[in-house]
N, CA, C and O atoms as a Maestro MAE file, in Angstrom:
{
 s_m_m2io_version
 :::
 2.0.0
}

f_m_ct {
 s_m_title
 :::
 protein
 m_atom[120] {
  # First column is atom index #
  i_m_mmod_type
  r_m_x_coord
  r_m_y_coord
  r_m_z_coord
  i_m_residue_number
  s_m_chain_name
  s_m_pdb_residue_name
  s_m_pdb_atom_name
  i_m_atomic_number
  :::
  1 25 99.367 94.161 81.398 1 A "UNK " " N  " 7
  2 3 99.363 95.431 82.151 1 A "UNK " " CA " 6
  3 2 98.572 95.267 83.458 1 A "UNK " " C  " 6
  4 15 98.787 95.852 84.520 1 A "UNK " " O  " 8
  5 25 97.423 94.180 83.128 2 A "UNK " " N  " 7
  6 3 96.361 94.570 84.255 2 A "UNK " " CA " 6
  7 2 97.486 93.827 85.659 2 A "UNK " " C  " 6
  8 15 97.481 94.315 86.789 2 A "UNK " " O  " 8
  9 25 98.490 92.440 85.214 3 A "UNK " " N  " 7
  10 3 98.769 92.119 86.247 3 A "UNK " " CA " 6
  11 2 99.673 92.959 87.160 3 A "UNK " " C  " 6
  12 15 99.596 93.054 88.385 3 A "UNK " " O  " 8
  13 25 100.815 93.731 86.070 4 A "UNK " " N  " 7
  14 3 101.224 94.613 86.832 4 A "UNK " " CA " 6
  15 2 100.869 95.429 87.813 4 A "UNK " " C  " 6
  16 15 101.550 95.486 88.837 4 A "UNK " " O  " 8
  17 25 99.688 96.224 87.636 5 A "UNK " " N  " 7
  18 3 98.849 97.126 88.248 5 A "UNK " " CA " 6
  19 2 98.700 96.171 89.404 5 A "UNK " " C  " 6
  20 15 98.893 96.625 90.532 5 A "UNK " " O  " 8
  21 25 98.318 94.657 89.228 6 A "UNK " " N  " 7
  22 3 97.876 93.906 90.622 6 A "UNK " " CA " 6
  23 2 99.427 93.894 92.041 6 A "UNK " " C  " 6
  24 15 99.529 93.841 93.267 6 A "UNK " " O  " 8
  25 25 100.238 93.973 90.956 7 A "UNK " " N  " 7
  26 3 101.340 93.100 92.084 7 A "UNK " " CA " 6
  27 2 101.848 94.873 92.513 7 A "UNK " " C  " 6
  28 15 102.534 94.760 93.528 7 A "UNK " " O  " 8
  29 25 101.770 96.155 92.177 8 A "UNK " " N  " 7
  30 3 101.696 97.198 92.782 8 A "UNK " " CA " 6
  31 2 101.268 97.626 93.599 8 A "UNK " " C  " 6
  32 15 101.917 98.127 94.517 8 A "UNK " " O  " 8
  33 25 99.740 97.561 93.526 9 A "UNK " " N  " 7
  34 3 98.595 97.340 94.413 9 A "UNK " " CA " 6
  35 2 98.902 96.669 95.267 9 A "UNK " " C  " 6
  36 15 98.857 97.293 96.327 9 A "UNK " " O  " 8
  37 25 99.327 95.287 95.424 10 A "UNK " " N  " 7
  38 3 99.623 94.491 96.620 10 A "UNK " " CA " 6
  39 2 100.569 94.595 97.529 10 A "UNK " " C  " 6
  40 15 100.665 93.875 98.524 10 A "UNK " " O  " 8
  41 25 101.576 95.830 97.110 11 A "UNK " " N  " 7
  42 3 102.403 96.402 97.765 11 A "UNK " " CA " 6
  43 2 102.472 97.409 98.761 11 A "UNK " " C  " 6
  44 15 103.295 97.595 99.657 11 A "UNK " " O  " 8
  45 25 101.333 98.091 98.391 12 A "UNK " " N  " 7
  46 3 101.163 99.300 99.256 12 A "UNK " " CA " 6
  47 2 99.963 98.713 99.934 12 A "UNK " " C  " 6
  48 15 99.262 99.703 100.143 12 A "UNK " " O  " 8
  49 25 99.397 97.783 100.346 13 A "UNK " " N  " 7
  50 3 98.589 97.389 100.720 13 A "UNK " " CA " 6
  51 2 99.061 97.694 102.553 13 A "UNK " " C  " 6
  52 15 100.176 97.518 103.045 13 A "UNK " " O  " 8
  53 25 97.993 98.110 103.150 14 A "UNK " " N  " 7
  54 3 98.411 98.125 104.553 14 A "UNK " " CA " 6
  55 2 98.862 97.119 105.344 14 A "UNK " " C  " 6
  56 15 99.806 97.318 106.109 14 A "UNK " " O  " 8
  57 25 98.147 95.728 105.243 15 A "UNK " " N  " 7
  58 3 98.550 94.336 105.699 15 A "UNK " " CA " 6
  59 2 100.159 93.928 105.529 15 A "UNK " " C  " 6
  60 15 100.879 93.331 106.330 15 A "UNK " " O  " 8
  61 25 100.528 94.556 103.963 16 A "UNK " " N  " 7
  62 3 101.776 94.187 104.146 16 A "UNK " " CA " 6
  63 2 102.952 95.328 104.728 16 A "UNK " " C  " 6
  64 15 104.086 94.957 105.032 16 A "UNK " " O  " 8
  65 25 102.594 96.474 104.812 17 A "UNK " " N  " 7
  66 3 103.438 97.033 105.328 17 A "UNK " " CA " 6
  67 2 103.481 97.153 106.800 17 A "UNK " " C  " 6
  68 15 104.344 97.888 107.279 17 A "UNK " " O  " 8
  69 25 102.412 96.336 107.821 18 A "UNK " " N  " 7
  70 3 102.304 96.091 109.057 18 A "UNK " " CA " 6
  71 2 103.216 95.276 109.019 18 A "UNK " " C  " 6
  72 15 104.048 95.325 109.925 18 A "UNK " " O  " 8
  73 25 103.362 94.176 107.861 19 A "UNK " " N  " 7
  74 3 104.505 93.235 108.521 19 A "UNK " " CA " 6
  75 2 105.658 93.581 108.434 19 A "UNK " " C  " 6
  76 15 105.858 94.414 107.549 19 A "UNK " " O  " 8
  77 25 106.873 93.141 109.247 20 A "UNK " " N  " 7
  78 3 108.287 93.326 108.777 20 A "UNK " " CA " 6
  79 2 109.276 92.840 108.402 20 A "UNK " " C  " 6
  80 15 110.456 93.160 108.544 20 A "UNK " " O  " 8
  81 25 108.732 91.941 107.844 21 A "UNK " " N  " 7
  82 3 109.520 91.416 106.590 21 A "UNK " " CA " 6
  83 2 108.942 91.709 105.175 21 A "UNK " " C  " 6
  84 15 109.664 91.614 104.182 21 A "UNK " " O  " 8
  85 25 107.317 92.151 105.073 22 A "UNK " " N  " 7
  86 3 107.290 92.088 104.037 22 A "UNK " " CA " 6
  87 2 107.260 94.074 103.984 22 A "UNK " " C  " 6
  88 15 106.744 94.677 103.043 22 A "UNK " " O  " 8
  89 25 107.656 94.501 104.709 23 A "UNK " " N  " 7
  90 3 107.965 96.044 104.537 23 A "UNK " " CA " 6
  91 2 109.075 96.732 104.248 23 A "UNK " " C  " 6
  92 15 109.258 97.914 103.956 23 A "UNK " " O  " 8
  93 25 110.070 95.449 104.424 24 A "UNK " " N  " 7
  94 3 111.647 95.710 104.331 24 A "UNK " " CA " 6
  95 2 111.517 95.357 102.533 24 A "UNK " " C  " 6
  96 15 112.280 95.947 101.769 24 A "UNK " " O  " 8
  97 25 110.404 94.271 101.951 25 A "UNK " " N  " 7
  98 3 110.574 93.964 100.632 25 A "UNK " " CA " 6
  99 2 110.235 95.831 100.383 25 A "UNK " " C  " 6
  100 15 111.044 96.594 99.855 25 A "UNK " " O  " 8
  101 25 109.289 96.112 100.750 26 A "UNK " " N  " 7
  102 3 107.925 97.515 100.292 26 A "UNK " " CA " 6
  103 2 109.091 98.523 99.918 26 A "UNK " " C  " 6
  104 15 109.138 99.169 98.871 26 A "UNK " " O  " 8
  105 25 109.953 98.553 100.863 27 A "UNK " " N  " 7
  106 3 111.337 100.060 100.940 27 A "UNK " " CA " 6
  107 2 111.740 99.799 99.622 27 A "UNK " " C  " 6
  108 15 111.350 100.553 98.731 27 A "UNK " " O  " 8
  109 25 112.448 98.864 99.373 28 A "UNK " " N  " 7
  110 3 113.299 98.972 98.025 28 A "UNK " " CA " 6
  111 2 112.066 98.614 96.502 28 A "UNK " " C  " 6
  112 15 112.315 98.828 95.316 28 A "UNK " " O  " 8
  113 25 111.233 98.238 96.884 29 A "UNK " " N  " 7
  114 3 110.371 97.984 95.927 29 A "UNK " " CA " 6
  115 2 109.597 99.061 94.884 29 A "UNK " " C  " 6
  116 15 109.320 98.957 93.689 29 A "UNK " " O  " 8
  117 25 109.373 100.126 95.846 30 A "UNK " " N  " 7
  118 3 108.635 101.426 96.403 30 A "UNK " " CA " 6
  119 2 109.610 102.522 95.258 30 A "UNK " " C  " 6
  120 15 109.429 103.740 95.264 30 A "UNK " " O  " 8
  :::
 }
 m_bond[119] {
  # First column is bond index #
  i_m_from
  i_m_to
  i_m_order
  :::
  1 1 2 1
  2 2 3 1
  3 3 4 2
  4 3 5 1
  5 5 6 1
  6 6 7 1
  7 7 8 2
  8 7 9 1
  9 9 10 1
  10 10 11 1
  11 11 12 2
  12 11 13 1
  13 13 14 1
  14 14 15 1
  15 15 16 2
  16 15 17 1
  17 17 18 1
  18 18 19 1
  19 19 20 2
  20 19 21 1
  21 21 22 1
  22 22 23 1
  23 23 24 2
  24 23 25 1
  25 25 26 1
  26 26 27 1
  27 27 28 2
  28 27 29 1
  29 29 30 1
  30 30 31 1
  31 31 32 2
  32 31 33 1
  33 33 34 1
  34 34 35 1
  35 35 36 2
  36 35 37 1
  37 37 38 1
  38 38 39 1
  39 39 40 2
  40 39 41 1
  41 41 42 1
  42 42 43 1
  43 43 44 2
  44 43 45 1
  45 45 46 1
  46 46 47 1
  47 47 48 2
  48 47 49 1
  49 49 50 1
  50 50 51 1
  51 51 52 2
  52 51 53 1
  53 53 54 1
  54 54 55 1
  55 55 56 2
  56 55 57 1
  57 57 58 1
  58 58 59 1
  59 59 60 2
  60 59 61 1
  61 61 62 1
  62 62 63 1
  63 63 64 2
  64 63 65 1
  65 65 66 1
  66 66 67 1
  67 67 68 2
  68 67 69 1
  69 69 70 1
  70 70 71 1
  71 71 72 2
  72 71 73 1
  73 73 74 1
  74 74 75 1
  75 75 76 2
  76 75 77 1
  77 77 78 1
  78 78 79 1
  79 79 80 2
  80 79 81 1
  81 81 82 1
  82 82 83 1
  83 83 84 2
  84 83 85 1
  85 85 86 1
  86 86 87 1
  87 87 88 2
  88 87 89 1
  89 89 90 1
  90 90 91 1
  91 91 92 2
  92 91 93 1
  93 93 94 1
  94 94 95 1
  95 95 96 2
  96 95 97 1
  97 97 98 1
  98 98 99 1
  99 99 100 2
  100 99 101 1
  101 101 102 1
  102 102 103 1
  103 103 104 2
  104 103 105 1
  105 105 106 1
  106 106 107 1
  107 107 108 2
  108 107 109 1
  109 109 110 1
  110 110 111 1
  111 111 112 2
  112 111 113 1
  113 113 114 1
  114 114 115 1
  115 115 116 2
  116 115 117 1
  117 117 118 1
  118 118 119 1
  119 119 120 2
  :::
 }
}
């Protein structure tokens, strides 16, 4: 469970949604 919670967390993370490639992953992920 705990890793799940990690790789969620690492999603909404601001760093990655500055980028755009990894924000195009964030849309459908989200």
């Amino acid at each position: 469970m705990a890793k799940k919670k990690e790789k969620k967390n690492k999603k909404p993370t601001p760093a990655k949604t500055d980028n755009p490639k990894l924000a195009g992953e964030n849309r459908p992920s989200t």
